[in-house]
C-alpha positions in Angstrom: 67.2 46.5 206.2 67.0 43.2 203.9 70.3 41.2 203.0 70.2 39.0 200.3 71.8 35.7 200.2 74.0 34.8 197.3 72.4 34.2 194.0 71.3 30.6 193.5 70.1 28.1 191.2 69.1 24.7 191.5 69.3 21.6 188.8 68.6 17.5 189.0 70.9 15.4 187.3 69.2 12.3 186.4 71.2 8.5 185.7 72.9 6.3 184.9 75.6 8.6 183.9 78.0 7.3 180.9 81.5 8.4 180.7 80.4 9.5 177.4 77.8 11.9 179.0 80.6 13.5 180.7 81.3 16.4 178.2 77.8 17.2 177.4 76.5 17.2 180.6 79.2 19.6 181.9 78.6 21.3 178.3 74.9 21.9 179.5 75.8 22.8 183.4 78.6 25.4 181.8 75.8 27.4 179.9 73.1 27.1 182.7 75.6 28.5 184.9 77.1 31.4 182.7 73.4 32.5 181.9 72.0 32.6 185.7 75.2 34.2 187.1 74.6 32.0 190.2 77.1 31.8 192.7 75.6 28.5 194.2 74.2 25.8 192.1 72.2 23.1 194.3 72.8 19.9 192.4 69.8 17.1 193.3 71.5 13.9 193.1 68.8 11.7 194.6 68.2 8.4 193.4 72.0 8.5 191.3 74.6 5.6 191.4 76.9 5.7 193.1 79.5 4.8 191.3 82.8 6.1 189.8 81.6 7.9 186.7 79.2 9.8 189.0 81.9 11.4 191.2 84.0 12.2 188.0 80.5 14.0 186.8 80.4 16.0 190.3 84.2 16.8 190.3 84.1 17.9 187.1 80.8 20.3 187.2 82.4 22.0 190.2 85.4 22.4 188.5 83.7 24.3 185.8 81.3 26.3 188.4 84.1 27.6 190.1 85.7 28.6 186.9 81.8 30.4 186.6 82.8 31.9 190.0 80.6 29.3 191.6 80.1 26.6 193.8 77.7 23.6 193.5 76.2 21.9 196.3 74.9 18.4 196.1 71.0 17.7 197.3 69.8 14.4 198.1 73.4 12.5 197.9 73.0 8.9 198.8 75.3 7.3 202.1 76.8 5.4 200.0 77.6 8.6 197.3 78.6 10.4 200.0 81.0 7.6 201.0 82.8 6.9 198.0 83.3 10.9 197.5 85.3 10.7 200.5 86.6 7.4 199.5 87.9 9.4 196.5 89.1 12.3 198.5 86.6 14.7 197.2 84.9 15.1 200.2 86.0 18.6 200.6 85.4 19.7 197.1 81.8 18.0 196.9 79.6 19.1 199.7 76.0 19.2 200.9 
């Protein structure tokens, strides 16, 4: 008998990320997500700044994959990314 694992997807987001990228890049996630019916996306965050902007991205692309009925996943978070997402008190929303 073969399982399958839940449906999954995987995407880079490249930087700096501007607070006026914030809508399209959620825009862009939004569709990628609605067309692939993935229930996890893997988000590759390697090489990003850590920096404020960057956890609002995160937050706000896992907002709109749960409301996709899916969860993102970050790949390749830095220390320091992962450290300020806890710092934020996201570390519970915004995984690896």
């Amino acid at each position: 008998m073969t399982t399958t694992g839940p449906r999954a997807i995987a995407f880079t987001i490249h930087g700096p990320i501007a607070r006026a990228d914030l809508a399209g890049l959620c825009d862009r996630v939004c569709v990628l997500l609605r067309e692939s019916r993935a229930e996890v996306a893997y988000c590759e965050v390697d090489g990003i700044q850590p920096d404020a902007v960057t956890v609002d991205a995160l937050a706000r692309l896992q907002l709109a994959a749960r409301r996709c009925a899916c969860r993102v996943r970050l790949r390749g978070a830095s220390k320091e990314l992962r450290e300020l997402v806890a710092f934020m008190g996201l570390a519970d929303v915004l995984t690896d």
